[in-house]
Backbone as CSV, one residue per row, in Angstrom:
resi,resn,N_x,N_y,N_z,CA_x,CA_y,CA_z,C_x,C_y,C_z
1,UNK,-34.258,51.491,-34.184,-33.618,50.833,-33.062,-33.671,51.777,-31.869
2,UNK,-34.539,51.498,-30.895,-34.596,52.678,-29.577,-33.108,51.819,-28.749
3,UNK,-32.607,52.958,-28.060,-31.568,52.749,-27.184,-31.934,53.983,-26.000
4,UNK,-31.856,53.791,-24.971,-31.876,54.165,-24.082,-30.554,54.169,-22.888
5,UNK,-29.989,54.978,-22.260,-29.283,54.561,-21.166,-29.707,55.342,-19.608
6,UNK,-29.549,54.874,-18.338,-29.473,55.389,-17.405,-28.468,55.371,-16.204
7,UNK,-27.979,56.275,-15.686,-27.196,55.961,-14.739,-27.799,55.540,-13.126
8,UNK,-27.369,54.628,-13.123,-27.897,53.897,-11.989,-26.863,54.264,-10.594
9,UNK,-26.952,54.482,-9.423,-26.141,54.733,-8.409,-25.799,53.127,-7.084
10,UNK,-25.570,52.526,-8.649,-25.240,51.417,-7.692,-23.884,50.024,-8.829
11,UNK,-22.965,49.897,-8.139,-22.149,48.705,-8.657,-22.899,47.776,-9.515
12,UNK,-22.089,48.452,-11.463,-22.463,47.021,-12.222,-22.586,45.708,-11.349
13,UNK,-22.216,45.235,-10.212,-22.263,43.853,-9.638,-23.713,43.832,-9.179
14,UNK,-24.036,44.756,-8.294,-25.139,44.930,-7.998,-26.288,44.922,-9.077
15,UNK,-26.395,45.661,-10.065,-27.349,45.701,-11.032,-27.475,44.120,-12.176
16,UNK,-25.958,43.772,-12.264,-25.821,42.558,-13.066,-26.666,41.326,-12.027
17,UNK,-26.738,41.616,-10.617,-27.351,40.460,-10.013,-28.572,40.787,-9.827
18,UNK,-29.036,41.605,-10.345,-30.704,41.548,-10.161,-31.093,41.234,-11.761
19,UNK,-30.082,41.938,-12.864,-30.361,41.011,-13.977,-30.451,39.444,-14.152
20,UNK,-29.558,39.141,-13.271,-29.255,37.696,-13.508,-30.234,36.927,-12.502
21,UNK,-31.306,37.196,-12.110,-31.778,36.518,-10.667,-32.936,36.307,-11.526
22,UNK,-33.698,35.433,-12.130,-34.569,35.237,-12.991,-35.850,35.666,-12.569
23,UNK,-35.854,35.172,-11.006,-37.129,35.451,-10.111,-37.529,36.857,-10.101
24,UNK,-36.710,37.504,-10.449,-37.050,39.023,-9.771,-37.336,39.538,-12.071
25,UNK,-36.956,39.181,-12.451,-37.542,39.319,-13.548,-38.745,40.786,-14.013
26,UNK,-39.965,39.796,-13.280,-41.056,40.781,-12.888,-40.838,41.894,-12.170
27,UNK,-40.271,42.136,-11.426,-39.865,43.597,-10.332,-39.234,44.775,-11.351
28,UNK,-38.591,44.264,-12.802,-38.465,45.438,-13.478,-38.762,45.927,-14.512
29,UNK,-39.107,44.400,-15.285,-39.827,44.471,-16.793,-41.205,44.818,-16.508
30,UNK,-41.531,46.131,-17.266,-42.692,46.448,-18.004,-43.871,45.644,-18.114
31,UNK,-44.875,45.196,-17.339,-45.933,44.490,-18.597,-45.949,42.901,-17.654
32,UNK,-44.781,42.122,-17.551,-44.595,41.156,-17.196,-45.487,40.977,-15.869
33,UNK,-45.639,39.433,-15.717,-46.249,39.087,-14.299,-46.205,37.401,-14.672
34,UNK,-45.785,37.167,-12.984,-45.769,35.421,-13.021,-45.180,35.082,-13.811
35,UNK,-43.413,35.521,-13.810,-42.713,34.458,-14.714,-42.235,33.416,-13.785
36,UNK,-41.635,32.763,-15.057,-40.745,31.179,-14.071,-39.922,30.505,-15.299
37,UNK,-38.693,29.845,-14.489,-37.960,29.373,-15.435,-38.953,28.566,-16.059
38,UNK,-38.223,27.963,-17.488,-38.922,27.209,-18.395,-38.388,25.792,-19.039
39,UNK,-36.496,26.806,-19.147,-35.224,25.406,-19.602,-34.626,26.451,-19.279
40,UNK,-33.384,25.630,-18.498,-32.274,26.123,-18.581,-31.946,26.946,-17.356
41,UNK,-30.840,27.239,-17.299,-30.618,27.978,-15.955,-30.332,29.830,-16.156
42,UNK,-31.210,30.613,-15.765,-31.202,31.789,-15.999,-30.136,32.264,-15.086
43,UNK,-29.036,33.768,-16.169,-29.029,33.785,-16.977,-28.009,32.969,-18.231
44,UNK,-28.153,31.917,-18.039,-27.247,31.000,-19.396,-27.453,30.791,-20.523
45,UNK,-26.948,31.583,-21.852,-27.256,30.985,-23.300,-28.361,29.728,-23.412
46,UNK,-29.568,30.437,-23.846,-30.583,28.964,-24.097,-31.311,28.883,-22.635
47,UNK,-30.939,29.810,-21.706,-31.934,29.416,-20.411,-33.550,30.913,-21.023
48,UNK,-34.446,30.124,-20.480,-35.570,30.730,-20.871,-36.527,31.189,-19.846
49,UNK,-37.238,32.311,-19.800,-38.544,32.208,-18.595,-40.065,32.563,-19.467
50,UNK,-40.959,32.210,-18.613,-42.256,32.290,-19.601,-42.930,33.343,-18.555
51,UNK,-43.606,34.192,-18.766,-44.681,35.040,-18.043,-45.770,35.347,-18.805
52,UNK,-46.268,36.078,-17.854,-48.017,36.307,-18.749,-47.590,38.437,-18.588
53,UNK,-48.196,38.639,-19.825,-48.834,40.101,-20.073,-50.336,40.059,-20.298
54,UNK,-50.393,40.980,-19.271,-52.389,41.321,-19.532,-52.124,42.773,-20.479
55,UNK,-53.164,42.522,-20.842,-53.123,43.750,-22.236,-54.803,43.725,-21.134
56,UNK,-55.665,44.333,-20.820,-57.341,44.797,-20.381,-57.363,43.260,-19.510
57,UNK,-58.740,42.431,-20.637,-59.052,41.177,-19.980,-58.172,39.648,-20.530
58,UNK,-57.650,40.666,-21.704,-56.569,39.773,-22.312,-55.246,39.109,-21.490
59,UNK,-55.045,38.033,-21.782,-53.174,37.430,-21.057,-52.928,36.722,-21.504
60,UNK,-51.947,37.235,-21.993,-50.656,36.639,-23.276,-49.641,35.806,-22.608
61,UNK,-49.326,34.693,-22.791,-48.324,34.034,-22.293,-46.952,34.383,-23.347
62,UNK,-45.848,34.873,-23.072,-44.638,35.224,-23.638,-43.362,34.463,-22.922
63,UNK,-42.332,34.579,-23.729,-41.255,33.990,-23.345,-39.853,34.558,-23.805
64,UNK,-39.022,34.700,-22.625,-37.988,35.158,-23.216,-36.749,34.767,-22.883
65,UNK,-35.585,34.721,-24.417,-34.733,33.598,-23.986,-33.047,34.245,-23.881
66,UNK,-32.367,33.879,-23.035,-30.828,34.192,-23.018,-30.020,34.126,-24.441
67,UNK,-29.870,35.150,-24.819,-28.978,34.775,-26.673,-27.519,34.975,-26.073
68,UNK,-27.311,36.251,-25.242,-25.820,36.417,-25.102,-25.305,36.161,-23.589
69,UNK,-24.498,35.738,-22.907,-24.522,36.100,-21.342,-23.216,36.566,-21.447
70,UNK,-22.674,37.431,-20.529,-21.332,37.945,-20.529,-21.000,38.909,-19.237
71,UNK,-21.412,38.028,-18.158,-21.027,38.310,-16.751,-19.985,39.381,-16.402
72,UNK,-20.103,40.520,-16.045,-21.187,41.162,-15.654,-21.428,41.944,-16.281
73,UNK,-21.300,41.829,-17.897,-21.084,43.497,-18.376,-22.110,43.580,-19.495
74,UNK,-22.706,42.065,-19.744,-23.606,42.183,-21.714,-24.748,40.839,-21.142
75,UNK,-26.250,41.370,-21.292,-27.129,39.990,-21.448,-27.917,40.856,-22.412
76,UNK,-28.061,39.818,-23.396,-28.622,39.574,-24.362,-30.021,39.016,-24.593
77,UNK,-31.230,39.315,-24.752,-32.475,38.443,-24.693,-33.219,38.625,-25.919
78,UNK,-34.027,37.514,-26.027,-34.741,37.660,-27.444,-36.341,37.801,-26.217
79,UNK,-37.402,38.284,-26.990,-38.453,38.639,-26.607,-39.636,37.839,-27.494
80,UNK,-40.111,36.654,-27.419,-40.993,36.051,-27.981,-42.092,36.715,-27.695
81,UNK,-43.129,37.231,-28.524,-44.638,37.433,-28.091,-45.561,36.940,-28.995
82,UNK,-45.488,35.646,-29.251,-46.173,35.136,-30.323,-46.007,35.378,-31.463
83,UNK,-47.637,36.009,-31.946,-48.127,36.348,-33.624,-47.404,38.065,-33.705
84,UNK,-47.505,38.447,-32.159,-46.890,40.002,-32.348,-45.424,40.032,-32.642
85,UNK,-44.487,38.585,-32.734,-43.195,38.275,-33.147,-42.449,38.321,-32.182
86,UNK,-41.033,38.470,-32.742,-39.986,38.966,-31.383,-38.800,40.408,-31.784
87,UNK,-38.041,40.371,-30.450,-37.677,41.528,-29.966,-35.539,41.218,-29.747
88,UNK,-35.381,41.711,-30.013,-33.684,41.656,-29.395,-33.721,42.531,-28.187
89,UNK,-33.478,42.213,-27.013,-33.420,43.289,-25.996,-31.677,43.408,-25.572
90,UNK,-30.811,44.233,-25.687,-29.828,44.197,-25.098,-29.512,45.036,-23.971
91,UNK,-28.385,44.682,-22.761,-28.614,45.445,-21.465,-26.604,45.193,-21.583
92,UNK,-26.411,46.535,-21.786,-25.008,46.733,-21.620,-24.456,47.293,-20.418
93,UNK,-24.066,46.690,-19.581,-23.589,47.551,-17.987,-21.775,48.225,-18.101
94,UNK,-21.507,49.354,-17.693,-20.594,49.796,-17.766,-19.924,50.819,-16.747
95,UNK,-19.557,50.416,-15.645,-18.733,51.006,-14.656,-18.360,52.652,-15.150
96,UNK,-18.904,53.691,-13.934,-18.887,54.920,-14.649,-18.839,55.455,-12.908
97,UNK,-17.049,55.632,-12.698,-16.795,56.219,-10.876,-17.314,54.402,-9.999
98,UNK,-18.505,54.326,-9.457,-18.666,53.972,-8.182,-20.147,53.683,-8.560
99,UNK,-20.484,53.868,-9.695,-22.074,53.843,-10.409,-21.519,53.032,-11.586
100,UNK,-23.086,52.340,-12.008,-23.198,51.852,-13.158,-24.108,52.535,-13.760
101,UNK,-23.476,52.250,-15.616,-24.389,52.977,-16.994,-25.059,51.567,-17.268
102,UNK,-26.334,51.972,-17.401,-26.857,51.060,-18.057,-27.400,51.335,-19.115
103,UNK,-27.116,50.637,-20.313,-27.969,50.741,-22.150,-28.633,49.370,-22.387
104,UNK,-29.735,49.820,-22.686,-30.851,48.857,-22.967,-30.785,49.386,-24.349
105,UNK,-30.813,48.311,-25.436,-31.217,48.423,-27.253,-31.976,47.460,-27.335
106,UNK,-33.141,48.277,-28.004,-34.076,47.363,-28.473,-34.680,46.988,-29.926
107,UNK,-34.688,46.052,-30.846,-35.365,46.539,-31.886,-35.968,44.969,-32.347
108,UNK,-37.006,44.750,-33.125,-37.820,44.181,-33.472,-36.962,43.094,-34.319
109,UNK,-37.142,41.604,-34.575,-36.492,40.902,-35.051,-37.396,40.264,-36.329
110,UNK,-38.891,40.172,-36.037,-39.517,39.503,-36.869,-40.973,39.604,-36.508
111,UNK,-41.315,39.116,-37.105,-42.952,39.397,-36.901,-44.147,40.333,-37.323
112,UNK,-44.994,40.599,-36.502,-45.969,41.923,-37.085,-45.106,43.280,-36.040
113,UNK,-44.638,42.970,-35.099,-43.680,43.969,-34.651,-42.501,44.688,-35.370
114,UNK,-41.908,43.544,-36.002,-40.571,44.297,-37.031,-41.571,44.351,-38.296
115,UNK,-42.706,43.895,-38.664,-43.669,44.600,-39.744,-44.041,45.973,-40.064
116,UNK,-44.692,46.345,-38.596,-45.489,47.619,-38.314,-44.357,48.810,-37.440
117,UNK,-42.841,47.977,-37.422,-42.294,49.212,-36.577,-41.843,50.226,-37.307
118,UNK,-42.043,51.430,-36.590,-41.844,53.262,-37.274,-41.627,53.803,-36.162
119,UNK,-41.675,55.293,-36.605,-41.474,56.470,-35.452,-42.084,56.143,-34.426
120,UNK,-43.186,55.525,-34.752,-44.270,55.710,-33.210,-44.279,54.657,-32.701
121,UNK,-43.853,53.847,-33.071,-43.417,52.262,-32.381,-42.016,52.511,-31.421
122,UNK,-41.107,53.405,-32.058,-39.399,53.741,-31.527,-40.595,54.834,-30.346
123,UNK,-41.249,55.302,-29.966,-41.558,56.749,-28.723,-42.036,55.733,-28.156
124,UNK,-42.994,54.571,-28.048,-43.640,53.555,-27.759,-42.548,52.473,-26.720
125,UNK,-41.233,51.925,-27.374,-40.069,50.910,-26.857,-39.697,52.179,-25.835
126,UNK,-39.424,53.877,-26.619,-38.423,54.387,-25.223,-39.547,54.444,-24.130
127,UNK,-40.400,54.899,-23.837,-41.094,55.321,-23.027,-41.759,53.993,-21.910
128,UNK,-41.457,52.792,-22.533,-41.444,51.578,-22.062,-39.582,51.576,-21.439
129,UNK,-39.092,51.584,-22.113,-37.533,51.611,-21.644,-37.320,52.723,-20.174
130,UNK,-37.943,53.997,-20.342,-37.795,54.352,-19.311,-38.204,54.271,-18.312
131,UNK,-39.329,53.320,-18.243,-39.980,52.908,-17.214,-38.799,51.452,-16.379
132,UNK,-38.425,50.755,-17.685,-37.979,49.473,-17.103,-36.402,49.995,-16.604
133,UNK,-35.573,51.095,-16.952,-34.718,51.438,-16.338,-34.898,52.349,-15.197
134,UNK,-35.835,52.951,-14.936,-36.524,53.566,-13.638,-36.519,52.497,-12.615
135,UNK,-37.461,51.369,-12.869,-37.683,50.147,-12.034,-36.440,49.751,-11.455
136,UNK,-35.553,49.216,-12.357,-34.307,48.882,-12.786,-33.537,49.483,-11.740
137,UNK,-33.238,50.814,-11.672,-32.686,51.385,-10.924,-33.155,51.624,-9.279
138,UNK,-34.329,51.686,-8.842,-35.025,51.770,-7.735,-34.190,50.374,-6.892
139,UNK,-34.624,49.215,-7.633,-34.229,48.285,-7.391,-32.763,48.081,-6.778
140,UNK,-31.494,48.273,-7.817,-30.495,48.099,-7.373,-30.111,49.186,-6.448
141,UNK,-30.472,50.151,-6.290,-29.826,51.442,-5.660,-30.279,50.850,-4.043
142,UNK,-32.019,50.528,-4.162,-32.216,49.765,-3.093,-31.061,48.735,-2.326
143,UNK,-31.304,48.048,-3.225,-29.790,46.778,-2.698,-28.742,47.891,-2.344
144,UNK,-27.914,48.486,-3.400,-27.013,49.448,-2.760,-26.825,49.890,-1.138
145,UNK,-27.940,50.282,-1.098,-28.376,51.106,0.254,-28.172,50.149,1.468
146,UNK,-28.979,48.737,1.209,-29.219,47.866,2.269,-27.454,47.412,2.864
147,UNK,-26.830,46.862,0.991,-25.326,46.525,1.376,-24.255,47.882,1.988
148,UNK,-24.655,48.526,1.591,-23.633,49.497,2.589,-23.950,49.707,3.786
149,UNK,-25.209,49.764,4.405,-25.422,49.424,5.554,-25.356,48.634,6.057
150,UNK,-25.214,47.581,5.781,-24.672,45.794,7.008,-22.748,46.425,6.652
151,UNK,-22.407,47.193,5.658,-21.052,47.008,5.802,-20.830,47.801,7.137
152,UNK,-21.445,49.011,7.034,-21.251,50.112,7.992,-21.094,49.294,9.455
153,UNK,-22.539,48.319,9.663,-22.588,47.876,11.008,-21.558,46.797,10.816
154,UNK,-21.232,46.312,10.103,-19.839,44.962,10.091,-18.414,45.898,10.696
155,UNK,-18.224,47.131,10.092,-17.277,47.906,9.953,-16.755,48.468,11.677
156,UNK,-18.103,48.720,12.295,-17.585,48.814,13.225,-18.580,47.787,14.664
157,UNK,-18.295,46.750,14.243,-18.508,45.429,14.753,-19.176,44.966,15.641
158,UNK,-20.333,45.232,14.972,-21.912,45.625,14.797,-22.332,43.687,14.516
159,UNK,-22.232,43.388,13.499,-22.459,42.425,12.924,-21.314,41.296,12.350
């Protein structure tokens, strides 16, 4: 089971709404490109999005679906990739000062993935994990940055 966490320098609110924005999806996951909802309203129990992974000349259509939602603090996703099986992805957010912790757990549910997973499959999920909490974080800290600046100019009545 790889687990990963990072501290992000921006409000669980902030980070929970770029989780929850389905569209932006692609901007932090790994691999992904051209998702779109499928059913359901992301992120809601049973809401789903489909994207493509290119592996070279290869592109895999995948899908992945809402198992847990728990505004703003727990989303839950399963990771369909076909014949390669699926994935439990969990993203735990946790208020830490004026910053959010974020823990991503990942581990294999079924398939030739929970078949073939070992040591080198667990260096394989973190090193993917640290990429998608890198992203992850660029992202919200971004937002961070932008919202404290319209506050600044609101603050002194600017805007």
């Amino acid at each position: 089971m790889a687990v990963r966490h990072r501290l992000v320098k921006a409000t669980p609110r902030t980070v929970w709404a770029v989780l929850a924005d389905g569209d932006r999806y692609t901007e932090w996951v790994v691999g992904a490109s051209a998702s779109r909802e499928t059913r359901g309203r992301w992120p809601e129990v049973g809401a789903a999005l489909s994207y493509e992974v290119r592996l070279g000349p290869a592109r895999l259509t995948n899908e992945t679906v809402v198992r847990r939602c728990e505004e703003p603090t727990a989303l839950e996703l399963e990771a369909k990739a076909g014949a390669l099986g699926t994935a439990r992805i969990a993203f735990e957010l946790r208020s830490w000062g004026d910053q959010c912790l974020v823990i991503v757990d990942e581990h294999p549910l079924g398939g030739v993935g929970g078949l073939l997973h070992n040591a080198a499959a667990e260096v394989v999920i973190q090193l993917r994990h640290r990429a998608v909490l890198a992203r992850l974080a660029r992202i919200c800290e971004a937002e961070e940055r932008i919202a404290e600046g319209t506050s600044a100019v609101s603050a002194v009545g600017g805007v």
